[in-house]
C-alpha positions in Angstrom: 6.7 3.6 12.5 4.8 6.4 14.0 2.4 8.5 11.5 4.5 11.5 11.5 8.2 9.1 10.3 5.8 7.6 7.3 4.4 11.1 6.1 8.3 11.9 6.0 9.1 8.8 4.5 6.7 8.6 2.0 7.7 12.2 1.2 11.3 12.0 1.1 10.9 8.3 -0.6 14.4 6.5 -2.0 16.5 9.8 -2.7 18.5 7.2 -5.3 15.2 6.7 -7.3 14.2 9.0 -10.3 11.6 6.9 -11.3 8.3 8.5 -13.0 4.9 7.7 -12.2 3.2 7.6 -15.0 -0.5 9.3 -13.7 -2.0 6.3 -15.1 -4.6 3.6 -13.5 -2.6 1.5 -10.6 -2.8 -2.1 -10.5 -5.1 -4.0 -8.5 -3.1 -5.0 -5.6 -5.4 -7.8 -4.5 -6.0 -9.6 -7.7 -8.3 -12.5 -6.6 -9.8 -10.3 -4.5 -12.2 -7.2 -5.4 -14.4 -6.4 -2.0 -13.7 -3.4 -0.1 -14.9 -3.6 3.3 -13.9 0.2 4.4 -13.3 2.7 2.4 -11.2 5.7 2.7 -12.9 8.4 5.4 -14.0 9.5 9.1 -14.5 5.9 11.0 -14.9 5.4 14.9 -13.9 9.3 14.7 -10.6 9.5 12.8 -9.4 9.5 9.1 -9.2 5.8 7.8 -6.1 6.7 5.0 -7.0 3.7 2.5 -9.3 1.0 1.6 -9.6 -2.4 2.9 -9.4 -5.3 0.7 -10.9 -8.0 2.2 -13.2 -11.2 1.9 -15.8 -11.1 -1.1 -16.2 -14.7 -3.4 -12.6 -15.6 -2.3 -11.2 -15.4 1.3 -8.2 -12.9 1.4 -5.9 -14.2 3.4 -2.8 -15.8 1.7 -3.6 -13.8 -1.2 -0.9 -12.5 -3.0 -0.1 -8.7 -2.7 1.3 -7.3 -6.0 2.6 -3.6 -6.6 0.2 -1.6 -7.8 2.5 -0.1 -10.0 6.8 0.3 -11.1 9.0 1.1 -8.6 11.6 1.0 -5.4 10.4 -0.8 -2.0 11.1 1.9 0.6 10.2 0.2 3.7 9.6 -3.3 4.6 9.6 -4.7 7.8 10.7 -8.1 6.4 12.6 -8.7 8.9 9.3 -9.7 11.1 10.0 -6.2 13.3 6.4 -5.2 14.1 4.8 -2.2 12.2 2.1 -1.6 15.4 -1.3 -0.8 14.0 -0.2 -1.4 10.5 1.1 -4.8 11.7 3.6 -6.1 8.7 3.6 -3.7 5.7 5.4 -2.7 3.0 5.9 1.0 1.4 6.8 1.5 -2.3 8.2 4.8 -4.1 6.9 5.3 -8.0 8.5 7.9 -8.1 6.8 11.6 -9.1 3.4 12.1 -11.0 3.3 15.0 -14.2 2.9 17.5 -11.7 6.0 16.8 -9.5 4.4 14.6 -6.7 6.0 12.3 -4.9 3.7 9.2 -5.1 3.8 6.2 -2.8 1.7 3.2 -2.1 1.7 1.4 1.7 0.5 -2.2 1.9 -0.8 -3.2 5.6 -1.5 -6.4 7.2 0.5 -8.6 5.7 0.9 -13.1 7.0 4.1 -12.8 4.9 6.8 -10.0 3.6 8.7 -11.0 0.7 9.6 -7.4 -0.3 12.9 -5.6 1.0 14.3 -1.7 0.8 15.4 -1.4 -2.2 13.9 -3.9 -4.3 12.7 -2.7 -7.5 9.0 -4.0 -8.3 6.4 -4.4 -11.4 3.6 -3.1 -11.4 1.1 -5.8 -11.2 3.1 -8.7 -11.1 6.1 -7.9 -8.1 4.4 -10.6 -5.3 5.1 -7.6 -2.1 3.6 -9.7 0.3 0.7 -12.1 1.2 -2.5 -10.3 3.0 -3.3 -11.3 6.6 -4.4 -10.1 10.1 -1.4 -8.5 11.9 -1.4 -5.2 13.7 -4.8 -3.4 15.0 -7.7 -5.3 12.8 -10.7 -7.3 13.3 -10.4 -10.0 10.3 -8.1 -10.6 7.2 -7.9 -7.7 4.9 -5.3 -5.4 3.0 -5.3 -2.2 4.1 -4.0 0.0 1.1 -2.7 3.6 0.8 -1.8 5.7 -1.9 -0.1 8.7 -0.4 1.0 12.6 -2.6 3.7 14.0 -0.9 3.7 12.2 2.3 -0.5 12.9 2.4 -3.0 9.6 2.7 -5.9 10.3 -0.2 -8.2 8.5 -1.6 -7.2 5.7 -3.7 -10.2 5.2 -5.8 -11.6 9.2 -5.8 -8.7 10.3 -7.1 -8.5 7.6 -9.6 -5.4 5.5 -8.4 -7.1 2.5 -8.5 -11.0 1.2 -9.2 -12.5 -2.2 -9.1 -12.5 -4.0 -13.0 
């Protein structure tokens, strides 16, 4: 998908869905795994919209990928359709924040997709995927996104998520 269809998609999210994201701490979505290679910022002269998880103590691919919180898989290409840059990823929908935001999380990269539309997911212990090397990359990482209202921000400046 283009960047324009996810900012629509990650807007819109599953129109079925009423869940409620609960403005708390997300889950770690790499558990074994704690490095962040890239951050979220200007790189090579665009905007990098996550973090990348990748190698630190343990390698990262294989990993497991969990949700980084409750709610509805919007997008999967589980069916091993390529996702261009992002390679195979996964979007998930927790549905809107305190302040009526719609908040969704994209996981990027992926060896393996085990999550499909619709599935609903845990935070911290739905398996979404396993992290990998597919699409536009130059090792084995997770590239993660937490996206307001169709908008990339900053996962750990904003308080999403931050390394235990």
């Amino acid at each position: 998908k283009q960047e324009k269809e996810l900012e629509e998609l990650a807007k819109k999210g599953d129109e079925d869905y009423n869940g409620k994201y609960t403005n708390g701490t997300m889950f770690w979505p790499v558990p074994a795994v704690k490095n962040i290679s890239s951050g979220f910022g200007y790189r090579w002269g665009k905007l990098h919209k996550g973090i990348d998880i990748a190698n630190g103590s343990v390698p990262v691919y294989g990993q497991k990928i969990v949700a980084a919180a409750d709610g509805v898989v919007i997008y999967s290409n589980y069916s091993n359709t390529w996702g261009g840059g992002y390679g195979y990823y996964t979007m998930v929908d927790h549905g809107v924040d305190s302040k009526g935001r719609k908040i969704v999380t994209l996981y990027a990269h992926c060896s393996k997709m085990y999550a499909r539309v619709g599935d609903k997911v845990v935070g911290g212990q739905t398996v979404l995927a396993l992290a990998g090397s597919t699409g536009d990359v130059t090792g084995p990482h997770l590239h993660f996104e937490v996206r307001v209202n169709g908008t990339a921000v900053d996962p750990i400046a904003n308080g999403y998520v931050k390394i235990k």
